[in-house]
Backbone bond lengths (Angstrom), bond angles and torsions (degrees), N, CA, C in turn:
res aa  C-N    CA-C-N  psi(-1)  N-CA   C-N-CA  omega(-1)  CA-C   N-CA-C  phi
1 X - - - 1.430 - - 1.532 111.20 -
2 X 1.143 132.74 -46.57 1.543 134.23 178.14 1.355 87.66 -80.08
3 X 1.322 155.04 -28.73 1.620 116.99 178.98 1.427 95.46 -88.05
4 X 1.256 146.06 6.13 1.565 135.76 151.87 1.433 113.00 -75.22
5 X 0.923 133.93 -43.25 1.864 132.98 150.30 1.498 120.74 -28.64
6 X 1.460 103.33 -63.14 1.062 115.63 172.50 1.927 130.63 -42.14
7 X 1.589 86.05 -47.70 1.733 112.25 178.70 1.643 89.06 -44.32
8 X 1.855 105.56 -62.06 1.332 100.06 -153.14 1.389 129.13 -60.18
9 X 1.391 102.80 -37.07 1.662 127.63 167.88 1.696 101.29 -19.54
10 X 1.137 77.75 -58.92 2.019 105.55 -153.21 2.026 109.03 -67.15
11 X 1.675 93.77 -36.15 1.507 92.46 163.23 1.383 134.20 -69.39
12 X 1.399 110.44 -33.22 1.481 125.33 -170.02 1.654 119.64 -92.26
13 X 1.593 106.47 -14.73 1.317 115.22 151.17 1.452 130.06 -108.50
14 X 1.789 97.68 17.24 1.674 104.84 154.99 1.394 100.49 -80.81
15 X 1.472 136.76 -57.05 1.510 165.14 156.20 1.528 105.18 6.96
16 X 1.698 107.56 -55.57 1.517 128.42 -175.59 1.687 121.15 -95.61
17 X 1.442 91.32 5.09 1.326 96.47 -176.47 1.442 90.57 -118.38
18 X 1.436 121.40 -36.87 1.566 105.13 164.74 1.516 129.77 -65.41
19 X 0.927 106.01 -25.79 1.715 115.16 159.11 1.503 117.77 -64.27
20 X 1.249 127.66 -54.29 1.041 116.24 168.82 1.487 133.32 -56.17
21 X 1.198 103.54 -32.65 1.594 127.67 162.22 1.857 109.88 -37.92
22 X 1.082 82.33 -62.53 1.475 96.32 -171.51 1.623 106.87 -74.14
23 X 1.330 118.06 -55.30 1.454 117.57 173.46 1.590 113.10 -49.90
24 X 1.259 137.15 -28.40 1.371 146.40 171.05 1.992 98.49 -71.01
25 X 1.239 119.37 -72.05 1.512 112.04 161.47 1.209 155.06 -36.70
26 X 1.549 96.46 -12.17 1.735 129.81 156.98 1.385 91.92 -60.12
27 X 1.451 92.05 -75.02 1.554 110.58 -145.63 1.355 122.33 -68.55
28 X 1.585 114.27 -9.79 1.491 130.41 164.65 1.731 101.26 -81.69
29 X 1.186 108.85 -20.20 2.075 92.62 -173.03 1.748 83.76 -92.13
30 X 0.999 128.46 -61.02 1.341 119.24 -176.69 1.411 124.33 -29.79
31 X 1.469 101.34 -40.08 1.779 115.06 174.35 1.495 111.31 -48.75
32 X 1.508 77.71 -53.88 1.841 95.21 -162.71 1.718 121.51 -71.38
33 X 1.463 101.03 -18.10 1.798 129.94 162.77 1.263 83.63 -50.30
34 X 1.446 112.85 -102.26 1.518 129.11 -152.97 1.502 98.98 -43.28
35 X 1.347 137.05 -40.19 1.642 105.85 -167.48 1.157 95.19 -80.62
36 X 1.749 116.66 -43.27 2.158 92.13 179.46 1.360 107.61 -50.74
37 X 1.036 159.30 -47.84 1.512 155.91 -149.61 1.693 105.99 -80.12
38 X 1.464 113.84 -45.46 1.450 100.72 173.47 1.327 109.53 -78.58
39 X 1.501 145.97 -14.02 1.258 132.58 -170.25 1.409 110.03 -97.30
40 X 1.642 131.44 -23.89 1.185 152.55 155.09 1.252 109.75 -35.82
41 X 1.610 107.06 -86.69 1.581 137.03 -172.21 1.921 105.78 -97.13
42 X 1.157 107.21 51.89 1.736 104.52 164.33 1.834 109.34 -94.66
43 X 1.071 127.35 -9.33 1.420 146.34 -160.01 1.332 111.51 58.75
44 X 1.265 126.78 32.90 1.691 133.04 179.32 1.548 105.88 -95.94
45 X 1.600 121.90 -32.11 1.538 147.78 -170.67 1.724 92.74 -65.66
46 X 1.442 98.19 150.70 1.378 86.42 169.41 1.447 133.46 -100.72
47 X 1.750 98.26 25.72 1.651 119.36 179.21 1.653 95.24 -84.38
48 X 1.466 120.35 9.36 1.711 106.55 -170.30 1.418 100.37 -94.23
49 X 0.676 118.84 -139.96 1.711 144.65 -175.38 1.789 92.73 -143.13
50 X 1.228 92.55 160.23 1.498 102.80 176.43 1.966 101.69 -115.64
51 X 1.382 115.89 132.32 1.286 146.76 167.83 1.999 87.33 -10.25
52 X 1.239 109.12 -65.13 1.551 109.88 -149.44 1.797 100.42 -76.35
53 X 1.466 102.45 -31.76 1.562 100.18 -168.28 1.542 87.20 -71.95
54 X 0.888 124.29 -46.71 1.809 119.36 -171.59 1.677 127.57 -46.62
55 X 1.562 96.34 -31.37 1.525 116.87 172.78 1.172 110.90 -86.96
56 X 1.294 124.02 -25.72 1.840 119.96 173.81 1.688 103.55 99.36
57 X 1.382 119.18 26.16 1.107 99.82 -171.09 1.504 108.30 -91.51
58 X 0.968 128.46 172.79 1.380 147.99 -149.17 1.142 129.03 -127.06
59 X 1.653 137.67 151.17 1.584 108.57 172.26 1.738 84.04 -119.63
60 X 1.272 109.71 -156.72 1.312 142.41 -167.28 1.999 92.95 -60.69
61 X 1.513 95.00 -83.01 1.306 117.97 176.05 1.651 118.23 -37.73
62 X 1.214 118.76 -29.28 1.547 128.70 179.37 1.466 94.64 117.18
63 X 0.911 145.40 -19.05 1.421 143.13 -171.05 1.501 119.29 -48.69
64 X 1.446 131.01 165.96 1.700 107.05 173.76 1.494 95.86 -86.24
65 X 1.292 130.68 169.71 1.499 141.90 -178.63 1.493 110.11 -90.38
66 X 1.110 125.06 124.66 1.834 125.60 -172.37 1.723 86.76 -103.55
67 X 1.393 120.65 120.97 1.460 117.78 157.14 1.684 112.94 -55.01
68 X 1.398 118.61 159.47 0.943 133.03 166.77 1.212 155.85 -138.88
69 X 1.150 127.53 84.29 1.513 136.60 -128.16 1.283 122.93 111.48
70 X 1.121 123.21 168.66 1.607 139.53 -179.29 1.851 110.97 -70.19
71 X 0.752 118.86 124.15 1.719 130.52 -166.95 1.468 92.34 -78.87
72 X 1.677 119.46 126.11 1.293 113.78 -177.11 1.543 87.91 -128.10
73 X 1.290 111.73 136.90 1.523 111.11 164.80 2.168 116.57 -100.51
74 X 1.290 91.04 118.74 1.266 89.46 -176.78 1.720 117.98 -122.38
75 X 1.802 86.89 108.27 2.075 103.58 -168.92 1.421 114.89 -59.14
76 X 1.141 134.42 150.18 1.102 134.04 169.62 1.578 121.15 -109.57
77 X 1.221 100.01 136.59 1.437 101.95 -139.83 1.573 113.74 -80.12
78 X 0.899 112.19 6.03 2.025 122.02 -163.67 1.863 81.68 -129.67
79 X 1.720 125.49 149.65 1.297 128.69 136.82 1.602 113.12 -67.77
80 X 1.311 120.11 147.75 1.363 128.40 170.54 1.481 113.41 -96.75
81 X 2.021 108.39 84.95 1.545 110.65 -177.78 1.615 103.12 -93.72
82 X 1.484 131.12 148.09 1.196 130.62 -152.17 1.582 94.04 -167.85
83 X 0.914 118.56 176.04 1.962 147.62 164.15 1.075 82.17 -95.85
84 X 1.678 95.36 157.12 1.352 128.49 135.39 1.894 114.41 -149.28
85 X 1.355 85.51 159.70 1.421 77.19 -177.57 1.576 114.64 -91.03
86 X 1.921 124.80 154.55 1.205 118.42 -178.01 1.599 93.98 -126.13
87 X 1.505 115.82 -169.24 1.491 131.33 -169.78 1.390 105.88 -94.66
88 X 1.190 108.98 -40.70 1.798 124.25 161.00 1.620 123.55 -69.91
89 X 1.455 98.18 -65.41 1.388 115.43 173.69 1.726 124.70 -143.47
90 X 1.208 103.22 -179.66 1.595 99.13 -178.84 1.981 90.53 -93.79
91 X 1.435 98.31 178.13 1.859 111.72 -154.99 1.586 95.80 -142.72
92 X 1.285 106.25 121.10 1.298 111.20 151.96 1.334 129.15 -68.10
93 X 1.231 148.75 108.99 1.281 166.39 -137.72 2.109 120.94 -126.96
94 X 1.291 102.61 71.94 1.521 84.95 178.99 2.123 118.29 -114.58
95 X 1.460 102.46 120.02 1.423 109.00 -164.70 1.472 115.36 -110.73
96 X 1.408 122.22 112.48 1.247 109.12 -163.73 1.616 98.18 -88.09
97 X 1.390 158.63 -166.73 1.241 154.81 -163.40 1.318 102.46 177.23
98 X 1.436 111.50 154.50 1.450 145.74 -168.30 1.473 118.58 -113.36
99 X 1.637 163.99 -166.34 1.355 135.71 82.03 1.655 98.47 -112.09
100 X 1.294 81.96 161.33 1.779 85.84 179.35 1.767 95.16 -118.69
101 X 0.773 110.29 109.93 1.843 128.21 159.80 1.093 138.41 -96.15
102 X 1.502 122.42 129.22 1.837 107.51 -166.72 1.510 95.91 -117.32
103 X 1.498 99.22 133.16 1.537 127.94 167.13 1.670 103.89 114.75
104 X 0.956 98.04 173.33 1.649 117.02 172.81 1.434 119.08 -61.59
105 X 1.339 103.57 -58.30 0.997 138.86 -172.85 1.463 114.53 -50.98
106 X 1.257 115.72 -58.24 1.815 142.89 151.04 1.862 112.49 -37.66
107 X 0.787 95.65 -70.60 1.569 128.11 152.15 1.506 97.15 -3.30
108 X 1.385 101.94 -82.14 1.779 126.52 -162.14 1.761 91.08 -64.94
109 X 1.298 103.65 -51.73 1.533 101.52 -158.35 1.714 102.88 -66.37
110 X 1.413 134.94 -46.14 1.341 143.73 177.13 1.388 92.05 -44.28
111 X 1.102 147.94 -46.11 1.587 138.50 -137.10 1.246 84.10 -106.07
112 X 1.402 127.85 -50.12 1.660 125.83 -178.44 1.219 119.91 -44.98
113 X 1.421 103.15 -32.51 1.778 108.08 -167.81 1.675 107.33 -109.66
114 X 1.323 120.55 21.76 1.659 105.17 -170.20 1.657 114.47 -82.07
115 X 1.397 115.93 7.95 1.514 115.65 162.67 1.586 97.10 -79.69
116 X 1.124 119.03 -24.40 1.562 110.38 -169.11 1.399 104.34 -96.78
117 X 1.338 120.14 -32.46 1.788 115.70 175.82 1.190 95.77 -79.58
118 X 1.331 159.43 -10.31 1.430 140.28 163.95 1.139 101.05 -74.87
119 X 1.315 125.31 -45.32 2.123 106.92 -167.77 1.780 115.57 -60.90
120 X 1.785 90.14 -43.24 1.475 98.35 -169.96 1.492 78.88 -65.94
121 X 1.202 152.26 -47.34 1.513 118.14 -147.86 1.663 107.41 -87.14
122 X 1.524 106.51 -34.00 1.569 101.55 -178.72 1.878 107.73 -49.14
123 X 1.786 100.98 -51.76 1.650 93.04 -171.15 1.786 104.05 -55.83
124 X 1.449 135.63 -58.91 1.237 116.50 179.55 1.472 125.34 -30.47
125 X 1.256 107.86 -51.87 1.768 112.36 -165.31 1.349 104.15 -66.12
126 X 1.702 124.44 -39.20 1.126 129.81 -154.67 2.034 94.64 -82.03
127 X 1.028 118.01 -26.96 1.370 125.03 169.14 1.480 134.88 -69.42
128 X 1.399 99.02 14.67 1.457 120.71 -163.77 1.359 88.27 -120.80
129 X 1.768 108.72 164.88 1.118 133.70 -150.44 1.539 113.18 -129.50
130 X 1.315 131.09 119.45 1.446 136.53 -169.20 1.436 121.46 -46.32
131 X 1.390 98.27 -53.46 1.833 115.89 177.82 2.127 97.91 -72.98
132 X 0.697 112.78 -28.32 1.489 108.83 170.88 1.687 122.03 -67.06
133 X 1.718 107.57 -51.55 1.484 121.01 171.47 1.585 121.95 -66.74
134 X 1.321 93.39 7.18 1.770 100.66 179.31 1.232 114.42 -80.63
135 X 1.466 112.02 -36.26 1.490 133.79 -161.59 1.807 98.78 -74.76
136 X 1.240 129.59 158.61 1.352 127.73 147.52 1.612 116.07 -50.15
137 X 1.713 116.42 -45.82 1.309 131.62 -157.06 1.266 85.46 -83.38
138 X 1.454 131.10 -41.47 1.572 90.65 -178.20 1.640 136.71 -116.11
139 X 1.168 90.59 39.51 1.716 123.45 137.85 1.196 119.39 -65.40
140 X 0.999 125.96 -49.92 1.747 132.17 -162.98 1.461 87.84 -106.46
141 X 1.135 129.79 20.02 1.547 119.96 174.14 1.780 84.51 -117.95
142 X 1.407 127.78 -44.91 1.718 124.55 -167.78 1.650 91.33 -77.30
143 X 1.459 116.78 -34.52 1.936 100.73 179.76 1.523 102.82 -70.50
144 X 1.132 114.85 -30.68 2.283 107.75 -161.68 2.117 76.69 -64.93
145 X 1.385 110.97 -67.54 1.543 118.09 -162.82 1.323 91.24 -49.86
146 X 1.131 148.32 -84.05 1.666 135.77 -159.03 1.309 107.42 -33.52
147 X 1.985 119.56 -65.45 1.186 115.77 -165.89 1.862 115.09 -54.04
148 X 1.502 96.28 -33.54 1.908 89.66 179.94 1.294 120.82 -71.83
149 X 1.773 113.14 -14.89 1.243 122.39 172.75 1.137 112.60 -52.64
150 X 1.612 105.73 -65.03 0.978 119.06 -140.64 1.841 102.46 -85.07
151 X 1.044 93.93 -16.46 1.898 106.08 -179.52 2.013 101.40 -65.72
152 X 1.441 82.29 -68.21 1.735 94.22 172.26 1.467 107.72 -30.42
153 X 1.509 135.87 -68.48 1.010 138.06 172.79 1.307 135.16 -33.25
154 X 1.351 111.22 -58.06 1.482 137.20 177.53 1.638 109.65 -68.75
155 X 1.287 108.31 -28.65 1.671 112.16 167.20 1.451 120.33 -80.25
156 X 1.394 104.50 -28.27 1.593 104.02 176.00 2.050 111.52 -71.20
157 X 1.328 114.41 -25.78 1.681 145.45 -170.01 1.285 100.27 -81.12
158 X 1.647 118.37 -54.78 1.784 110.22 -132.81 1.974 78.47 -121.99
159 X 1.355 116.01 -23.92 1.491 97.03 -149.88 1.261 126.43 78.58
160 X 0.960 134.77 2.91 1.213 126.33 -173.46 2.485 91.17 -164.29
161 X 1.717 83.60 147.95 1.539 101.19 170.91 1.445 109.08 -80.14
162 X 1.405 127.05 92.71 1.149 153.22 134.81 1.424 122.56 -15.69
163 X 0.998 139.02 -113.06 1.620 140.12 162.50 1.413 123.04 -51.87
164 X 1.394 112.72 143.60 1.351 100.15 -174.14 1.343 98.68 -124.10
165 X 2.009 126.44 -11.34 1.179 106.89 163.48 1.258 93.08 -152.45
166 X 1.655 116.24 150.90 1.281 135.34 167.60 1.671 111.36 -103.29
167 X 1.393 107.76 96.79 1.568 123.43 -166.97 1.908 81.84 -96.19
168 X 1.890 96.93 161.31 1.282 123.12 -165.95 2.106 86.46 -107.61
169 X 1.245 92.68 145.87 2.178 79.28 -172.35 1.879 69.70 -133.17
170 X 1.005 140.57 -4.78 2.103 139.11 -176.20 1.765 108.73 -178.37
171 X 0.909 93.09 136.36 1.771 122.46 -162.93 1.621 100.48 -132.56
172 X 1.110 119.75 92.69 1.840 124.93 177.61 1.816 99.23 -124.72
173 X 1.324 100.41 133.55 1.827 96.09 -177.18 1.382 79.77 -149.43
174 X 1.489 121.37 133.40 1.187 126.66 178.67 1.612 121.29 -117.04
């Protein structure tokens, strides 16, 4: 009678050990999913698309645009708070800003010039319109106008196109 107890012991923690077995064998193919899937599909492979062809950007020639160089983001160190005028009223306006620049080289020159990318950018923003900044679209209508501003500018200074985007990092309109 106690080695029939015993038997049972011995079945019901084979039972839990086959479950666990298996619950561990999930969880090793699942492992092994996710690293094939990030090493496959990371967009580094050359089954991806590249960042620029995806956005539609363009060169001169019609071609799509291949970035070049290492993407440096360079913060600017003050928010740009300003007026603007509205149809009702005037708007308090505070925009914190980004540029994203590729190479080192770019890099050096953005940081060299940020007394000069704050003016050109304060006069753009401050030239914008309240009932306009309400919209999503015309946000991305005062960033396309800043970035050409501010490109125009930096080419007349540096010789060379400097920033390639002026991203929004805070959006406050009061």
């Amino acid at each position: 009678m106690a080695e029939d107890n015993e038997l049972k012991i011995a079945e019901k923690s084979g039972k839990k050990k086959l479950i666990l077995m298996a619950g561990g064998g999930v969880a090793l193919i699942l492992i092994a999913a996710a690293v094939i899937f990030f090493v496959f599909f990371d967009g580094s492979g050359s089954s991806g698309t590249s960042s620029a062809g995806a956005a539609g950007g363009t060169t001169a020639d019609g071609g799509p645009q291949t970035p070049t160089g290492t993407a440096f983001y360079v913060p600017l160190p003050r928010p740009f708070i300003f007026n603007v005028p509205g149809s009702s009223r005037d708007r308090l306006v505070q925009i914190r800003a980004q540029l994203l620049v590729r190479g080192s080289n770019n890099d050096t020159l953005a940081r060299r010039h940020i007394p000069l990318i704050e003016g050109v950018l304060l006069q753009t923003f401050s030239s914008a319109n309240a009932d306009d900044l309400v919209t999503a679209a015309g946000k991305e209508s005062l960033r396309n106008k800043a970035l050409s501003d501010l490109q125009q500018e930096l080419l007349q200074v540096t010789g060379t196109v400097v920033v390639e985007e002026v991203l929004f990092t805070g959006f406050v309109m009061q």
